[in-house]
C-alpha positions in Angstrom: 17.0 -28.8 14.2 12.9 -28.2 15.1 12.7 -26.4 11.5 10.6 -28.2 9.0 11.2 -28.4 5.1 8.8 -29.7 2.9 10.7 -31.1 -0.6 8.3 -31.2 -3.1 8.4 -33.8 -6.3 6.3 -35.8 -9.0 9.0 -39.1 -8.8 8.2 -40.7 -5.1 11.8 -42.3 -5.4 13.6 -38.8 -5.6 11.0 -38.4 -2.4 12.1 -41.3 -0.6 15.9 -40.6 -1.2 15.5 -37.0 0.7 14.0 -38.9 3.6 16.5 -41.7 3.4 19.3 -39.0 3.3 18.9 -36.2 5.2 16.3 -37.4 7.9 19.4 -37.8 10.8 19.9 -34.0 10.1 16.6 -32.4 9.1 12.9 -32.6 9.7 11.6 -33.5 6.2 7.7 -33.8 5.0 7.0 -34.5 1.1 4.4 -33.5 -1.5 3.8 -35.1 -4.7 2.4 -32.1 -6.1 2.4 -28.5 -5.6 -1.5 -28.4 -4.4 -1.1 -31.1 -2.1 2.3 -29.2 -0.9 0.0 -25.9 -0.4 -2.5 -28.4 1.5 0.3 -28.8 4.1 1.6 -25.5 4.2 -2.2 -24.1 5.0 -1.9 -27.6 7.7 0.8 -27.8 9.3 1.8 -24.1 9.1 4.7 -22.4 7.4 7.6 -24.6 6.6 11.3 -23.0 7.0 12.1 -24.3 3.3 10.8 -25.7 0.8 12.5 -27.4 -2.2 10.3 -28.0 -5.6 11.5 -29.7 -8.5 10.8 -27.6 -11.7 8.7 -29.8 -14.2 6.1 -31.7 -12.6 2.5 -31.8 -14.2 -0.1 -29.4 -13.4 1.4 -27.1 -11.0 5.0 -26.1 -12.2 7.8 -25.4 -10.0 7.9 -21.8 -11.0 4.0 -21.4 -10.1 4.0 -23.4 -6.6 7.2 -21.3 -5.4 5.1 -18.3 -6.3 2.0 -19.4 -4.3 4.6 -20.6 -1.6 5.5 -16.4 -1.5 2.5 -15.5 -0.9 0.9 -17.9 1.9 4.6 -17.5 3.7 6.9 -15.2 2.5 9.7 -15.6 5.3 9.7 -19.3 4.0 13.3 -19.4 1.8 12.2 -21.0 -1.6 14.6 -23.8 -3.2 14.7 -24.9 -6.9 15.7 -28.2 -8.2 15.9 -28.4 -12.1 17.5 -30.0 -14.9 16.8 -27.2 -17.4 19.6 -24.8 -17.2 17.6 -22.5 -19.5 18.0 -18.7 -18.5 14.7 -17.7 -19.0 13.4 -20.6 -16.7 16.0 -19.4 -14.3 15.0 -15.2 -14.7 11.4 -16.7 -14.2 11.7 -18.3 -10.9 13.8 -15.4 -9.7 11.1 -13.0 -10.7 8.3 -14.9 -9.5 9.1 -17.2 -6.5 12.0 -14.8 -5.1 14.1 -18.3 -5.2 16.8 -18.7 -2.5 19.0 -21.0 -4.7 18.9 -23.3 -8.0 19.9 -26.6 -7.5 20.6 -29.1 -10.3 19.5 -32.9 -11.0 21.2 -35.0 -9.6 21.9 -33.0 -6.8 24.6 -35.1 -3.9 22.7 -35.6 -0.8 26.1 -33.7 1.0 25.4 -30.4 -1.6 21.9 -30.3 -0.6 22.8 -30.9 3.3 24.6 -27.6 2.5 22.0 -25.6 0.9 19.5 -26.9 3.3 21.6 -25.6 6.4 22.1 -22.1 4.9 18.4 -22.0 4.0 17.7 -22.4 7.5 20.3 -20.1 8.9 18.7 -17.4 5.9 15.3 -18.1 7.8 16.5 -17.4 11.4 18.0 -14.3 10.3 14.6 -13.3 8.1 12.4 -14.5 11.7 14.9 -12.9 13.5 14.6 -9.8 11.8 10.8 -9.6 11.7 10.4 -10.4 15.5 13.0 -7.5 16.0 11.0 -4.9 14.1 7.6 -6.1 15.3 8.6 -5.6 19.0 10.1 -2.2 17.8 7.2 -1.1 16.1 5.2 -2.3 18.7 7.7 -0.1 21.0 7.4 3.1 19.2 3.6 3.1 19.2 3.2 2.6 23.2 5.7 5.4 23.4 4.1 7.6 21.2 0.6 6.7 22.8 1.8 7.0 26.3 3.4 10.4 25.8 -0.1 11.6 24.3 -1.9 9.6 27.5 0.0 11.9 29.4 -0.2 15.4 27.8 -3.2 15.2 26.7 -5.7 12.9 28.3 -8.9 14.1 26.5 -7.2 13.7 22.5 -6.2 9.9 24.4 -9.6 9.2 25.3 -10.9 9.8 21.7 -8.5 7.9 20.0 -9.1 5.1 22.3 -13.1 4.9 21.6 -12.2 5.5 17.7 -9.7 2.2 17.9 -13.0 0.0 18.8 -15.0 1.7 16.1 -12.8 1.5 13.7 -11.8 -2.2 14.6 -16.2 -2.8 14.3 -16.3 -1.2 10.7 -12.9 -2.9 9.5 -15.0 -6.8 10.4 -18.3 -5.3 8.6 -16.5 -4.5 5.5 -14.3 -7.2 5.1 -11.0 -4.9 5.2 -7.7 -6.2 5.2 -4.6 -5.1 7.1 -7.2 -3.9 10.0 -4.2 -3.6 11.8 -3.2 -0.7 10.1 -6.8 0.8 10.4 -6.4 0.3 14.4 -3.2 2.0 14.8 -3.7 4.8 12.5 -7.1 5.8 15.0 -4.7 5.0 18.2 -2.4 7.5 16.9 -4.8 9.5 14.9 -5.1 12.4 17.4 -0.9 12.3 18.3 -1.0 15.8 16.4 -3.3 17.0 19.3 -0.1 17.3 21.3 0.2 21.0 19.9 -3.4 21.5 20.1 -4.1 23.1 24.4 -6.1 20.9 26.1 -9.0 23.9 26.4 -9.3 24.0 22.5 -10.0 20.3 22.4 -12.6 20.6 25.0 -14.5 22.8 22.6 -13.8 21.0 19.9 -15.7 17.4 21.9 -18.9 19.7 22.9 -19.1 20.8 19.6 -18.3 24.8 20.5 -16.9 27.8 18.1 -13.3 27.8 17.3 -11.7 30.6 16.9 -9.7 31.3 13.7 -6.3 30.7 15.0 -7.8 27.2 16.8 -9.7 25.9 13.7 -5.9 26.5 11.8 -4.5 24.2 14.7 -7.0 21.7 14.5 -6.8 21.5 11.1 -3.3 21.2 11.0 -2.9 18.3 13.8 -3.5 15.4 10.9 0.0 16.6 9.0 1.9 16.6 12.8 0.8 13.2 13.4 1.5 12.3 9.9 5.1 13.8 9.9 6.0 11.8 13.8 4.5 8.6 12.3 6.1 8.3 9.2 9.6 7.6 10.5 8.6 5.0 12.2 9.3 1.6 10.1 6.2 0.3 8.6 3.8 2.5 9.4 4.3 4.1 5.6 0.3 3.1 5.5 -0.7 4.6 8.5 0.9 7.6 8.4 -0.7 8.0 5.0 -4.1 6.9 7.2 -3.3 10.2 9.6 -2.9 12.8 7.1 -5.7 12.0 5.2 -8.4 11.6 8.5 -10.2 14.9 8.2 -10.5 15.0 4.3 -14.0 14.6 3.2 -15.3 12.1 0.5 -16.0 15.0 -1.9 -12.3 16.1 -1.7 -12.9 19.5 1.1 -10.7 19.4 3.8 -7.2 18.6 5.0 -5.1 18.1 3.4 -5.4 21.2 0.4 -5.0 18.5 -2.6 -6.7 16.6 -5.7 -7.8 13.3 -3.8 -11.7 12.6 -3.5 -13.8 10.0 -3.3 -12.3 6.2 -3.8 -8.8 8.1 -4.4 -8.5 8.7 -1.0 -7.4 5.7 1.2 -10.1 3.3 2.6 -8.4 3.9 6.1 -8.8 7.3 6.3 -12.4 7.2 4.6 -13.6 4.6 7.9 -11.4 7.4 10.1 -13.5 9.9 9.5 -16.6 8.5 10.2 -15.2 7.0 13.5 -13.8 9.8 14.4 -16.7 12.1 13.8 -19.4 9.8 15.2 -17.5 9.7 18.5 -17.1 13.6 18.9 -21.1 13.7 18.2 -22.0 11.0 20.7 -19.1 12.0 23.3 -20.3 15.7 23.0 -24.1 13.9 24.5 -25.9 12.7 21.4 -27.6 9.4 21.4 -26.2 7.2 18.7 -29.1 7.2 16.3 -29.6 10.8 16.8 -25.6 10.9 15.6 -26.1 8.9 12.6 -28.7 11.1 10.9 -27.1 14.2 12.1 -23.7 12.1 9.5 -26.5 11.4 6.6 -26.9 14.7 6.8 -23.6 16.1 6.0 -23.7 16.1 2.4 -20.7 14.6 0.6 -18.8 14.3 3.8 -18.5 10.5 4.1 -18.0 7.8 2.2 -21.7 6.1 1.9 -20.4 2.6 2.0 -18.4 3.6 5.0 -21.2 5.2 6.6 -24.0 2.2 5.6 -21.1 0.2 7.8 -21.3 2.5 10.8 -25.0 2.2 10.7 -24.6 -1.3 11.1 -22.1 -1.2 14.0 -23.5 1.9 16.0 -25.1 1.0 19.0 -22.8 -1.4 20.5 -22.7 0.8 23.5 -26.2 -0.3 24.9 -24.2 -3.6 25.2 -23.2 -2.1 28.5 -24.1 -1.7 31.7 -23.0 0.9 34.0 -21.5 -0.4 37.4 -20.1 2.5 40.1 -16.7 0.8 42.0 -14.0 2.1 43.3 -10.3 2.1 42.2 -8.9 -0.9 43.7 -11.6 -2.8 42.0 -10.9 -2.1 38.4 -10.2 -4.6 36.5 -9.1 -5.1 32.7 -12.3 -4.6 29.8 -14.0 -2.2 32.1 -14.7 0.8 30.3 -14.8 4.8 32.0 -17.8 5.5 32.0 -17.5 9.6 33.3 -14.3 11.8 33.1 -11.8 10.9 36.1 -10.7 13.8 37.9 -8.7 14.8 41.1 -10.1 16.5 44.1 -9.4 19.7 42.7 -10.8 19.1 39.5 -8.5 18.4 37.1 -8.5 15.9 35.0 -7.2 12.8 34.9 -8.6 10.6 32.7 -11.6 10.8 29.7 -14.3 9.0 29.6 -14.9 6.1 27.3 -11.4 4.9 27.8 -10.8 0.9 28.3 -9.0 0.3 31.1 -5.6 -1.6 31.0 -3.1 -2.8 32.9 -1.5 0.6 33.0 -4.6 2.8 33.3 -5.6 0.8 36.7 -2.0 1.0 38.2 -2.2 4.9 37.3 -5.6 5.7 38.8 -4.5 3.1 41.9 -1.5 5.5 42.6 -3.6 8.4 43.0 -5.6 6.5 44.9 -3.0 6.3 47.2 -2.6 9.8 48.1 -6.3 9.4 48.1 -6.0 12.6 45.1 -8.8 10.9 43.5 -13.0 11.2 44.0 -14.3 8.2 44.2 -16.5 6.4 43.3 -16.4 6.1 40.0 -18.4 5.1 37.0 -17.5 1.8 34.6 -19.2 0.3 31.5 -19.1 -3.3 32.1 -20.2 -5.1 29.0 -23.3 -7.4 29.8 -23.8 -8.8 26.2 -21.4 -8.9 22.6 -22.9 -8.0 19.7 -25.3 -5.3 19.7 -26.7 -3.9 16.5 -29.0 -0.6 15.3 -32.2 -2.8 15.8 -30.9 -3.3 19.5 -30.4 0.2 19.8 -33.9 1.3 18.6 -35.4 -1.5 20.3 -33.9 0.2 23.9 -34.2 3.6 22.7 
């Protein structure tokens, strides 16, 4: 077997009996404690079981199976004990989300056992994670492909808004930016209801009609309501229907939330999402920025002290003019890509990826494509406000 288990134990001679015992069947490392166990986990990676006696000084068994849940929870958690009391027993249950209780002296041929079903329990838990994770990852390229498709322009936004989004979630430390990221990919999946004419006025910043501000402003509950049955994506779903409400509680949707109540991912959202209709609509990023300090309890000012310190990444850019069978992967559109009889094919400010290029090559083909065209090729990371100013 190539799984590892780490047995855990304060008496070296219990240690050296696991090895002696159950070496010709199982990869086994030892701990004498539970910090220097959690040394190896964070070392050597995450084990497929681990077994901890119960009483050992310091760090009980109780406690380390507990931090063990936390650092890897697919791991399957052991315990070996010689106190049969319940409440020790309801304890590790509770707390380390034990596999199985084993009791001292345990017979090297029981513990063979319960080591082999441990494993078998952490194929199946691997197993099932790899499964979901390719089908999540599944339902998103279908859902992002579709809206690709229908409607290239809402694509093109959500595109720039993933990079934004991914800059603010590094500058304020945020967790689960995974989350963050697919919630802007699929932020504007609504837009499928929306015509593609409305959203053109919606990116140069002209009137809406009644009827097409009541679309626009329901698009965030669509999206919403075709994310939320995907597994998962509970968060982000949340992320969606929350993306056009402001930080003083006006806007979509027509409830109580304001301020902090109102999820972190949806608070950085907005501020992506309405920084890239400003500068996409022909605004120059600073020029963006203090038309957003302007909006008076719009944003959240944390949020918004964040974008200030990302905007401007752009100027990291040069612009390059090639033709379609020279496009290549982290190349950026730098103008709207249209067909010879106008209509449009791609937005601007969309990455291009392995698909995009294999697209734009087959109309290429049936040479249904004006060429050149322009790219952003990205001449130097890292670009700040102070770069910006500096060039501007």
């Amino acid at each position: 077997m190539t799984e590892k288990i780490l047995c855990v134990d304060d008496e070296p001679s219990i240690l050296d009996a696991y090895q002696r015992g159950l070496r010709k069947q199982f990869h086994i490392d030892t701990a004498l404690s539970g910090d220097q166990a959690l040394k190896a986990i964070d070392a050597e990676g995450s084990y497929a079981v681990v077994v901890s006696d119960m009483r050992m000084p310091g760090m009980d068994g109780v406690q380390f199976l507990a931090a063990v849940k936390q650092r890897a929870p697919e791991t399957v958690r052991i315990m070996l004990t010689g106190n049969t009391d319940q409440n020790t027993a309801i304890e590790a249950v509770n707390e380390g989300a034990i596999f199985r209780f084993l009791t001292k002296p345990c017979a090297p041929e029981t513990m063979a056992k319960v080591l082999g079903a441990g494993i078998a329990q952490y194929r199946l838990v691997t197993a099932e994670k790899e499964l979901l994770e390719k089908t999540l990852r599944g339902s998103i390229k279908v859902l992002t492909d579709v809206l690709s498709l229908t409607n290239p322009i809402a694509f093109g936004h959500a595109s720039r808004v993933r990079r934004l989004v991914r800059a603010l979630g590094e500058q304020l430390g945020m967790e689960k930016s995974w989350q963050l990221e697919i919630a802007a990919m699929l932020s504007q999946i609504g837009c499928v209801t929306i015509p593609p004419d409305t959203l053109e006025k919606v990116y140069h910043g002209r009137k809406l009609t009644p009827e097409e501000a009541q679309m626009l402003d329901a698009h965030p509950a669509v999206g919403r309501n075709l994310v939320a049955n995907i597994p998962r994506l509970g968060e982000v779903a949340e992320i969606i229907s929350y993306q056009q409400k402001r930080f003083d509680g006006t806007g979509p949707p027509a409830d109580s939330k304001k301020e902090k109540a109102i999820p972190i991912g949806a608070r950085v959202l907005k501020v992506a999402l309405d920084f890239d209709t400003l500068k996409w609509g022909g605004s120059r990023d600073l020029d963006v920025l203090v038309e957003l300090r302007g909006r008076t309890g719009w944003y959240d000012p944390e949020v918004l002290t964040a974008m200030e310190a990302v905007a401007g990444y752009e100027s990291s850019f040069e612009i390059r003019e090639v033709r379609v069978r020279d496009l290549t992967t982290h190349m950026m559109l730098a103008e709207d890509i249209l067909s010879r009889d106008g209509t449009l094919i791609v937005s601007k400010g969309q990455e291009v990826t392995p698909s995009l290029c294999q697209r734009l090559k087959n109309f290429a083909r049936k040479r249904d494509i004006q060429e050149p065209i322009h790219v952003l090729v990205q001449a130097q990371a890292g670009s700040r406000v102070a770069q910006h100013s500096a060039q501007g």
